[in-house]
C-alpha positions as CSV (number, residue, x, y, z in Angstrom):
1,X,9.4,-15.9,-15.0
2,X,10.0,-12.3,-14.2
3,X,8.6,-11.0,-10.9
4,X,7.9,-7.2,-9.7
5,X,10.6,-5.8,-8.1
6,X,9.6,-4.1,-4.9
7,X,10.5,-0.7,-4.0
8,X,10.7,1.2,-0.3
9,X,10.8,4.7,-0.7
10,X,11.0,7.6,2.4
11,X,12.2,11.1,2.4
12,X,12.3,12.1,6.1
13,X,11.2,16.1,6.2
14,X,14.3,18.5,7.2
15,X,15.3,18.7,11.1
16,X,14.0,22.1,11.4
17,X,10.4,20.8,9.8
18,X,9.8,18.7,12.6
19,X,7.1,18.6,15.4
20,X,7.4,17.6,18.6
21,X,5.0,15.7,20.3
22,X,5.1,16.2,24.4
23,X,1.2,15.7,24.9
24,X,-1.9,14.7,23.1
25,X,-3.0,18.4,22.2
26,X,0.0,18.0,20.3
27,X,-1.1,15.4,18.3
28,X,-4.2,16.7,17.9
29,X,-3.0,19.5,16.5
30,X,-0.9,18.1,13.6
31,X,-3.9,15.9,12.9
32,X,-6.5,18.8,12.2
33,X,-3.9,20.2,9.6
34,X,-3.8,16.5,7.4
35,X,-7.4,15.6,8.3
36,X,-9.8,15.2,5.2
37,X,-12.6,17.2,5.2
38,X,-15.1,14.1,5.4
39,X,-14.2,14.2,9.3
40,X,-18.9,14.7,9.8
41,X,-19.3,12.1,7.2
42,X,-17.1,8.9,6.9
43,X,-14.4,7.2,9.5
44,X,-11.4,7.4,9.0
45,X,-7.6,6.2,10.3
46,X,-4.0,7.7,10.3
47,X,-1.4,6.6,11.6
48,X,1.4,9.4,12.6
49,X,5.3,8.3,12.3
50,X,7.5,8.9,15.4
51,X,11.3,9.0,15.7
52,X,12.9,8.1,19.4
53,X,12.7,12.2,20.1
54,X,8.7,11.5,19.7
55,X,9.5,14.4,16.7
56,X,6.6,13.7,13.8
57,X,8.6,12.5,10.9
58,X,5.3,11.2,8.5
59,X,1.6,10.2,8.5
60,X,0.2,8.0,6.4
61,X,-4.3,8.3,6.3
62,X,-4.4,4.0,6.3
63,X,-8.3,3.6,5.8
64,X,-11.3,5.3,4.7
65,X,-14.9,3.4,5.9
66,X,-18.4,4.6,6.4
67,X,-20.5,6.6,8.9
68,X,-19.9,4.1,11.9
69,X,-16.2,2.1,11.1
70,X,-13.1,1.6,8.9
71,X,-10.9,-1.3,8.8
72,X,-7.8,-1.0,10.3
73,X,-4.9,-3.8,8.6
74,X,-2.3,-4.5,11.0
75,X,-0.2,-5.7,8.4
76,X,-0.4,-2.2,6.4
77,X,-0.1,-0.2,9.7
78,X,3.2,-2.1,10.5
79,X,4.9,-2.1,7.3
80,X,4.5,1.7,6.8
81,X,5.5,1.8,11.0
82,X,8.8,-0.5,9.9
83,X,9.5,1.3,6.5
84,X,10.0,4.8,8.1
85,X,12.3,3.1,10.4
86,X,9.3,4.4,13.2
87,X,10.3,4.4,16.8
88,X,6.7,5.2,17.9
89,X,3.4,5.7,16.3
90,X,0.1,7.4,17.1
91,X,-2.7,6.0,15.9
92,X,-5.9,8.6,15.2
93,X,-9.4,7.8,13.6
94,X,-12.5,10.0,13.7
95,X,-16.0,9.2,14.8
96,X,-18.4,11.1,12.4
97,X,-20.7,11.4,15.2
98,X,-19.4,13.3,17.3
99,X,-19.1,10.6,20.3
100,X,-15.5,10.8,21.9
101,X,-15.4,7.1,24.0
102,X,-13.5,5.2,23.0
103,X,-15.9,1.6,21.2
104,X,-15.3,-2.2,22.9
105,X,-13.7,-2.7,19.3
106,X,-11.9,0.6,19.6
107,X,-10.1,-0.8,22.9
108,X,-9.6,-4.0,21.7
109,X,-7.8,-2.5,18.4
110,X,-5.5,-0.5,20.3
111,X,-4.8,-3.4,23.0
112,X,-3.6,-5.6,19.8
113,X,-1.2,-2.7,18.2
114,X,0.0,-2.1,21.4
115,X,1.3,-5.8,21.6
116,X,2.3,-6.7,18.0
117,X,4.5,-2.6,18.4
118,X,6.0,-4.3,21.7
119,X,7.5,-7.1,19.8
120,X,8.2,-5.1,17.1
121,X,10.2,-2.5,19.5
122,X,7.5,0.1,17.7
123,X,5.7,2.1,21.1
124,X,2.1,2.8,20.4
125,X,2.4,6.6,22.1
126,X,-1.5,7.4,21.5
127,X,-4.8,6.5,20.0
128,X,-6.9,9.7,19.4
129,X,-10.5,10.0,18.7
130,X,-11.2,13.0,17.0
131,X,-14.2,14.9,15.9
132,X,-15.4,18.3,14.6
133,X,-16.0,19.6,18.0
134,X,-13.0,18.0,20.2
135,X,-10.9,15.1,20.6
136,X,-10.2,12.2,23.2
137,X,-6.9,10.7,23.8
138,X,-7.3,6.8,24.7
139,X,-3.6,7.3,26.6
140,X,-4.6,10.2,28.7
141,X,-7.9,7.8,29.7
142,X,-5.6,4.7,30.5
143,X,-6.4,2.6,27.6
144,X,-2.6,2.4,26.6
């Protein structure tokens, strides 16, 4: 029987490409550069690769849903966290309308990828809410 091999690839950007990340706006900024431009019209998640210096060193866009939700697979999340050797991640997903709190499932997703990163020595930094006209950060808010 012959099986598939499996293959990890990552290409960190150069030193001088990367961006610091000292506050939310920071994030948000980054994010609005990689966004989609379905941000009015369908959810979606990215995920945003930290190294211990909190410097942005990859995103990944992990789900694509409809007008009111996405999935969000831990188990995709974490192994793109664990291949790029992450230190911390920020999570971001977009509500097409317009509303900036933060859903009961919204909180509860962020309170379960805080604990699995905690035992995966993986910090969740942020969880951003973003839409066309502003963003929210569930960290500045207390959520994380």
């Amino acid at each position: 029987m012959e099986l598939a091999e499996i293959k990890v690839s990552y290409q960190p950007p150069a030193k001088q490409d990367r961006i610091k990340v000292t506050c939310s706006k920071d994030a948000e900024r980054f994010l609005r550069n990689v966004w989609s431009d379905q941000i009015e019209f369908q959810e979606e998640m990215y995920l945003i690769i930290c190294n211990r210096a909190n410097e942005i060193v990859g995103y990944k866009k992990l789900s694509s849903g409809g007008m009111s939700g996405c999935i969000v697979d831990l188990k995709i999340l974490f192994g793109v966290a664990l291949q790029c050797a992450a230190s911390g991640i920020i999570l971001a997903h977009n509500h097409p309308s317009g509303n900036l709190e933060p859903s009961k499932a919204d909180i509860e997703i962020t309170k379960r990828i805080k604990e699995v990163g905690k035992i995966m020595d993986i910090i969740l930094l942020d969880h951003l809410i973003v839409s066309v006209g502003g963003f929210n950060s569930m960290s500045d808010c207390g959520f994380i």
